[in-house]
C-alpha positions as CSV (number, residue, x, y, z in Angstrom):
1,X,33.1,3.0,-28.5
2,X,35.5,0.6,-29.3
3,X,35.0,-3.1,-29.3
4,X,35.9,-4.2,-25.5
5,X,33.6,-1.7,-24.2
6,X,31.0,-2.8,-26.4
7,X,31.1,-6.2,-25.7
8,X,31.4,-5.9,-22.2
9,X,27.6,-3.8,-22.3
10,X,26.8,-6.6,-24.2
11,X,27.7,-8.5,-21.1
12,X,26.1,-6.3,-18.9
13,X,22.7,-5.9,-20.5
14,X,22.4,-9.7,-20.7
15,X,22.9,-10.2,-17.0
16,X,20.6,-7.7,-15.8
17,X,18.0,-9.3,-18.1
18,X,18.7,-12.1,-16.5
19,X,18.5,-11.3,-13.5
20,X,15.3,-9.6,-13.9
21,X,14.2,-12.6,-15.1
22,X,14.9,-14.7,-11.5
23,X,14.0,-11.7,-10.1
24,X,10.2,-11.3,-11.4
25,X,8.3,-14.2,-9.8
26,X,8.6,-12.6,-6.4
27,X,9.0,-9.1,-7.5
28,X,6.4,-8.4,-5.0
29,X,8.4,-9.8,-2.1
30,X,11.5,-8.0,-3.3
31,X,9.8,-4.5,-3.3
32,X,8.7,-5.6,0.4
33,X,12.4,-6.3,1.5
34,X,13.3,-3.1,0.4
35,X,10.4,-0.8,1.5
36,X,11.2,-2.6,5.2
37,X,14.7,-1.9,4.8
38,X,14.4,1.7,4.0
39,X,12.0,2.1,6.8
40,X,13.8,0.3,9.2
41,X,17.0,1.2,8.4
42,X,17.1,3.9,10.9
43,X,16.2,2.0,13.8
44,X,19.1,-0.6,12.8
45,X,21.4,2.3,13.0
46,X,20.4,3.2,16.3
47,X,21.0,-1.0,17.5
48,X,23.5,-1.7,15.5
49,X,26.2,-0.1,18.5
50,X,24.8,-1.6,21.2
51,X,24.2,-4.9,19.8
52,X,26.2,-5.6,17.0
53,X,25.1,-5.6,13.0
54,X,23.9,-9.1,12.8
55,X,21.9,-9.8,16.1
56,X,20.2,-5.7,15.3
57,X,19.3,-7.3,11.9
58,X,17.6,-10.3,12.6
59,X,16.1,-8.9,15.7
60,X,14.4,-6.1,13.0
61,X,13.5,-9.1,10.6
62,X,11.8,-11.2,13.6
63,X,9.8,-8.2,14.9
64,X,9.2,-7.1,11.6
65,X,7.9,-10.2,10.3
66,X,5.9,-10.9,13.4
67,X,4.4,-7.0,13.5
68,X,3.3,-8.0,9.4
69,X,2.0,-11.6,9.9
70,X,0.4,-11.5,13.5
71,X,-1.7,-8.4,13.3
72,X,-2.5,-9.6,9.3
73,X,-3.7,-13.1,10.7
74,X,-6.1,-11.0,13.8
75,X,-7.9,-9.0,10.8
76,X,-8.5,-11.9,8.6
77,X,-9.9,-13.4,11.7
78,X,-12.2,-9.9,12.7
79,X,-12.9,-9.7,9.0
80,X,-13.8,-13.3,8.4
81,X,-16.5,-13.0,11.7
82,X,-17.8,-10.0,10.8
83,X,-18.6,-11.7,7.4
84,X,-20.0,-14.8,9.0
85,X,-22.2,-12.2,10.9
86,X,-23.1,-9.9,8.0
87,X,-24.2,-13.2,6.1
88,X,-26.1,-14.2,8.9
89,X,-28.0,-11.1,9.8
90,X,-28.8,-11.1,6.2
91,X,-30.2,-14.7,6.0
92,X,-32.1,-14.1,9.1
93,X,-33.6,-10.6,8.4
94,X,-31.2,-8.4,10.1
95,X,-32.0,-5.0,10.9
96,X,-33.1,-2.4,8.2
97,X,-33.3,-5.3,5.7
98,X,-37.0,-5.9,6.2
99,X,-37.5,-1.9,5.8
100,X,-34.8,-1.5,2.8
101,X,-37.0,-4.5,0.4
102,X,-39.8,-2.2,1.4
103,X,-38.6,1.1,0.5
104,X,-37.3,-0.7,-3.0
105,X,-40.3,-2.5,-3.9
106,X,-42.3,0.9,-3.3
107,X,-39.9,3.1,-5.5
108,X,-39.5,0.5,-8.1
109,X,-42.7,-1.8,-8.3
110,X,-39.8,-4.5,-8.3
111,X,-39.7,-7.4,-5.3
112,X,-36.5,-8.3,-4.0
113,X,-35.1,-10.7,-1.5
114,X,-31.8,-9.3,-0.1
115,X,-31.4,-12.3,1.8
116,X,-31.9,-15.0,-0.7
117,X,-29.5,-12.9,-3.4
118,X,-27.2,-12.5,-0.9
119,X,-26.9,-16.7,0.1
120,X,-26.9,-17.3,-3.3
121,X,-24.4,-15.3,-4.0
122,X,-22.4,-16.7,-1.3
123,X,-22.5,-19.9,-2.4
124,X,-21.2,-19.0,-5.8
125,X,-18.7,-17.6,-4.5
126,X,-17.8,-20.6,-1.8
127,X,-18.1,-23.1,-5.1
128,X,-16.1,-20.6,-7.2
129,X,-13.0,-21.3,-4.1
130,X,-14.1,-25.0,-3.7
131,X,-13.3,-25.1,-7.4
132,X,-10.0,-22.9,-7.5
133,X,-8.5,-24.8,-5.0
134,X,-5.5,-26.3,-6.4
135,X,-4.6,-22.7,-7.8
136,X,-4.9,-21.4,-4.1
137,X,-2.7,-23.7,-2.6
138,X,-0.1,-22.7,-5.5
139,X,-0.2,-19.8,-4.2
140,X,-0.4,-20.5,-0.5
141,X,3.3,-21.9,-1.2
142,X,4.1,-19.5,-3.7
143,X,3.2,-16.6,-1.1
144,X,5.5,-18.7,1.9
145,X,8.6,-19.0,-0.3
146,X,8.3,-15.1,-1.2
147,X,7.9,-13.9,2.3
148,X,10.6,-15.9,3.4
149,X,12.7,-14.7,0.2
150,X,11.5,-10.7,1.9
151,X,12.4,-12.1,5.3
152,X,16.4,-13.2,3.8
153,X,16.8,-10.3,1.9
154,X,15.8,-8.0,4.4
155,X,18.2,-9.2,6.9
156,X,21.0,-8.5,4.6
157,X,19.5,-5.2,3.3
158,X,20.0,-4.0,7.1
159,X,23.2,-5.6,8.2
160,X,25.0,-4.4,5.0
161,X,22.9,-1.5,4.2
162,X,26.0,1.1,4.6
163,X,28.6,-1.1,2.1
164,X,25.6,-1.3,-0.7
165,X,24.8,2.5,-0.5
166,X,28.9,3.3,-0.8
167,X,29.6,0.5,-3.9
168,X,26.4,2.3,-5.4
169,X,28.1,5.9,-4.5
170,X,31.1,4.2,-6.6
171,X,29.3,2.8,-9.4
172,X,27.3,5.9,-10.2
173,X,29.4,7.7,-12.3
174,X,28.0,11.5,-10.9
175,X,30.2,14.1,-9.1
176,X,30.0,13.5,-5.1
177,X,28.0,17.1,-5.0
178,X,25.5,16.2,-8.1
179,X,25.2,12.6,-6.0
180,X,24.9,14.2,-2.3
181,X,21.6,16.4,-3.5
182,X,20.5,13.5,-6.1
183,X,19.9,11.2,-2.7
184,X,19.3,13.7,-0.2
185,X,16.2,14.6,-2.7
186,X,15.1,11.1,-3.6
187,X,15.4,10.3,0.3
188,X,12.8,13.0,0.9
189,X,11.0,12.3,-1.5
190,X,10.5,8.6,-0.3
191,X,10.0,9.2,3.3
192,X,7.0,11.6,2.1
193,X,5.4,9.5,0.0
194,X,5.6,6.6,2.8
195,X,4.5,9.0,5.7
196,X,2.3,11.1,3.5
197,X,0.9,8.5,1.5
198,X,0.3,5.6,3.8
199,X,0.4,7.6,7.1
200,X,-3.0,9.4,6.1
201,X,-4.4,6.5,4.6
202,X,-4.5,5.0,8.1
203,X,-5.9,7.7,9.9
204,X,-8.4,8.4,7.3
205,X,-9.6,5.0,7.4
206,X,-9.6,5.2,11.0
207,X,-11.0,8.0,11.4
208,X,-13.9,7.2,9.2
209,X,-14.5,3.6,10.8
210,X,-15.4,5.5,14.1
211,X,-18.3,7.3,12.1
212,X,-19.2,4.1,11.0
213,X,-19.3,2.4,15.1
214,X,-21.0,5.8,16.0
215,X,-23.6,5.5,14.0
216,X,-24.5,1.9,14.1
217,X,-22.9,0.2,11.1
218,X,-22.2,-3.1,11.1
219,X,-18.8,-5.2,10.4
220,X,-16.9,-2.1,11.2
221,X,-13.5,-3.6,11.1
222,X,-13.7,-5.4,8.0
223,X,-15.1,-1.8,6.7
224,X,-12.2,0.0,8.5
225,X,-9.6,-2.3,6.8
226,X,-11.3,-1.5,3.4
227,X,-11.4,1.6,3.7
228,X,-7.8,1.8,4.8
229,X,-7.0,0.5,1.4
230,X,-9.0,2.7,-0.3
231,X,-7.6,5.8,1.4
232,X,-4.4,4.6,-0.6
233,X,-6.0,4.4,-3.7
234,X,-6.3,8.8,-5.3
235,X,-9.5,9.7,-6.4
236,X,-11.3,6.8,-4.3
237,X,-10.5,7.0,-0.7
238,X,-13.0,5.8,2.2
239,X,-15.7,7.4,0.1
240,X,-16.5,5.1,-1.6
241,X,-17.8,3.1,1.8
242,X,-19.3,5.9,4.3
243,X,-21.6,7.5,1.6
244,X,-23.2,4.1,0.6
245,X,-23.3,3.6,4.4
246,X,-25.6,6.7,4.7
247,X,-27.6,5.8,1.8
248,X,-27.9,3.1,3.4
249,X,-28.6,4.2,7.0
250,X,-31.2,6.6,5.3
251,X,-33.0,4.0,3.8
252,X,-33.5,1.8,6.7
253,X,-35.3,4.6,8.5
254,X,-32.1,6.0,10.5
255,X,-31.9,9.2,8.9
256,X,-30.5,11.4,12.0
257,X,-27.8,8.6,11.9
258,X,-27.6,9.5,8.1
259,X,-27.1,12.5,7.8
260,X,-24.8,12.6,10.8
261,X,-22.4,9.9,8.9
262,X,-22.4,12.5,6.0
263,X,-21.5,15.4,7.2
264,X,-18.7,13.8,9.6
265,X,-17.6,12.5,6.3
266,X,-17.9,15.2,5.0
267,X,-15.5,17.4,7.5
268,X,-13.6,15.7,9.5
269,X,-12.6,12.7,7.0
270,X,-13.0,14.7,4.0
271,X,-10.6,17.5,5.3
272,X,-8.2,15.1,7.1
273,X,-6.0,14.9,4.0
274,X,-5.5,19.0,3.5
275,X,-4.9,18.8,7.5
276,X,-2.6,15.9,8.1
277,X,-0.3,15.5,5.2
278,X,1.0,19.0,5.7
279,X,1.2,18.4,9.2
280,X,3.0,14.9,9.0
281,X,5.2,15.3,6.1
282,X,6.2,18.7,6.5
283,X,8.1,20.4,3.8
284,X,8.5,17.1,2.2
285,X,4.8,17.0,0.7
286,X,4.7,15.7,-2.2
287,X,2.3,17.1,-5.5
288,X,-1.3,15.3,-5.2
289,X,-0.7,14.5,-9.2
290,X,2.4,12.4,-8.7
291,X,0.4,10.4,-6.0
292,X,-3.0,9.8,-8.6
293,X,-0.4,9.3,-11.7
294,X,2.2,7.1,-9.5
295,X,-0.5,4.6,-8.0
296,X,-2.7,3.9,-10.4
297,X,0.3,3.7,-13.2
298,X,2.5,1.7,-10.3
299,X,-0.8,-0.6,-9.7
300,X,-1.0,-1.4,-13.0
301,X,2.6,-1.9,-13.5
302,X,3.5,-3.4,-10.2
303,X,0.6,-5.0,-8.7
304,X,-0.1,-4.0,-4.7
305,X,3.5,-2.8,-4.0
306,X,2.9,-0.1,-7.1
307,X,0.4,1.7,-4.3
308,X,4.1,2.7,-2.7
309,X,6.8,2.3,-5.1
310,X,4.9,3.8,-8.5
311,X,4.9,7.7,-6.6
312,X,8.3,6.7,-5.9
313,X,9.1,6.2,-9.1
314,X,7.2,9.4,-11.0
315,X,8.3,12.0,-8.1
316,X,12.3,10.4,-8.5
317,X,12.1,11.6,-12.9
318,X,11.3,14.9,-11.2
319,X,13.7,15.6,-9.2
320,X,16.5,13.8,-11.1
321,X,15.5,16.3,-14.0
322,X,15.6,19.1,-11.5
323,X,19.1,18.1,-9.9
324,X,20.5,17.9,-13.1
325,X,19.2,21.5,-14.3
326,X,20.3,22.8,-11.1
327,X,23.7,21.0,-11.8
328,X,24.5,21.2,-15.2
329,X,27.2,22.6,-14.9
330,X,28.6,20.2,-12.3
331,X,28.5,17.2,-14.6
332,X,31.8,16.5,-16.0
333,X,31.9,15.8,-19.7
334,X,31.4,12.1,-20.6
335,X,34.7,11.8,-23.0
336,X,35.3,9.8,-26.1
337,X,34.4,6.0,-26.2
């Protein structure tokens, strides 16, 4: 390596530290951008004749934005009300609490007050926000200057989607062959993990917050969305809400309803996953290990976006190992520095 190239790695290492470094604050809102783009990219292509490239593009960017933020605003607003509800049905006795005390202070020997642990719990938590305040409206601003940071970089990740994926065809210094299969694979790969991944986790959570209305539960779409987010999460998945809601249908008294909730569980929610994800992704389905490894690594890693990108990310080192064994012998040799 002689000196010019050196220094000019230098260069480049420096800048894409620093650019990571810009880049990191809103890290999340990049990652959105370009999960958006990918997904949406196809529909832009499809526009793009009839309308033109820009118009396509922020036409994409306005729906898109309004399909995130609109339906996001009408849950917090379902979720907040059935919270107000929960809280009140507790304060005032609602049903099955009166019975549940009961059945606890029998088993145990221990009195408890639901309702009064509940309020004061409550109002912890209220005094806890009251006094976090200032760090909520940080981030009130911080989150509007990241999602319209997604909402600009989005626009341009459609309109000049074809010119970045050819200077990145240039830049990568692989044999046209060894790059068609490299992208062809990690396209795949992607698209399963977003349809397989976060496809299911919808209709399991779905499906599950219907055992939940037909048995009597309360709150259901606050317990739907959770459980939609769950569903995401390997290993957890709407569990982790329907079988305390049995317990807890079964304690009240309600133990047809019980048992019912478990076994439709059980079946149909439980054996969703085997079902749909072959049947959605296809050929394309990705190994359950790279899910469990990829979200809980990306998680940590990532934060929220992780749940998507970290799969991504574990299930692209396998197949770029696996291109290059299959083309070894494709891959020109590097030459003297």
């Amino acid at each position: 390596m002689n000196v010019s190239k050196g220094f000019y790695l230098l260069l480049v290492t420096i800048s894409a530290v620093l650019t990571l470094a810009i880049v990191w604050p809103f890290l999340q809102y990049v990652l959105l951008a370009v999960l958006l783009a990918y997904v949406l990219y196809p529909l832009q292509k499809r526009l793009e004749p009839r309308v033109g490239p820009s118009f396509s593009s922020a036409s994409l960017v306005v729906g898109a934005t309004l399909s995130i933020i609109v339906p996001f605003a009408a849950m917090i607003g379902l979720i907040a009300t059935d919270v107000v509800r929960f809280a009140q049905s507790l304060e005032n006795g609602g049903p099955g609490i009166d019975r549940l005390e009961t059945t606890i202070s029998e088993r145990t020997g221990q009195d408890v007050n639901i309702a009064e642990t509940a309020t004061n719990g409550a109002r912890s938590a209220a005094e806890g926000l009251l006094g976090g305040a200032p760090d909520a409206l940080s981030g009130l601003i911080h989150a509007v200057v990241g999602i319209g940071l997604a909402a600009f970089l989005l626009y341009f990740l459609l309109r000049d989607g074809d010119r970045l994926f050819t200077w990145v065809r240039e830049i990568v210094p692989l044999p046209r062959e060894v790059q068609t299969t490299l992208f062809e694979e990690l396209d795949r790969l992607t698209w399963a993990v977003l349809v397989g991944h976060v496809a299911v986790a919808i209709i399991q959570g779905v499906l599950a917050g219907l055992g939940l209305f037909a048995t009597g539960i309360p709150n259901v779409v606050f317990w739907t969305f959770v459980m939609i987010l769950l569903s995401l999460i390997p290993l957890i998945g709407s569990f982790a809400v329907w079988a305390p809601a049995a317990v807890w249908l079964a304690a009240t008294g309600s133990a047809v309803a019980a048992v019912a909730l478990a076994v439709y569980g059980t079946i149909v929610v439980g054996a969703s996953d085997e079902f749909l994800r072959p049947l959605i992704v296809g050929r394309a389905d990705v190994n359950p290990s790279i899910i469990i490894v990829g979200v809980i690594g990306g998680m940590y890693l990532m934060g929220f976006m992780g749940l998507f990108f970290g799969p991504v990310i574990v299930g692209a080192c396998k197949v770029i190992l696996e291109t290059f064994d299959d083309h070894y012998d494709d891959l020109e040799p590097a030459g003297d520095w």
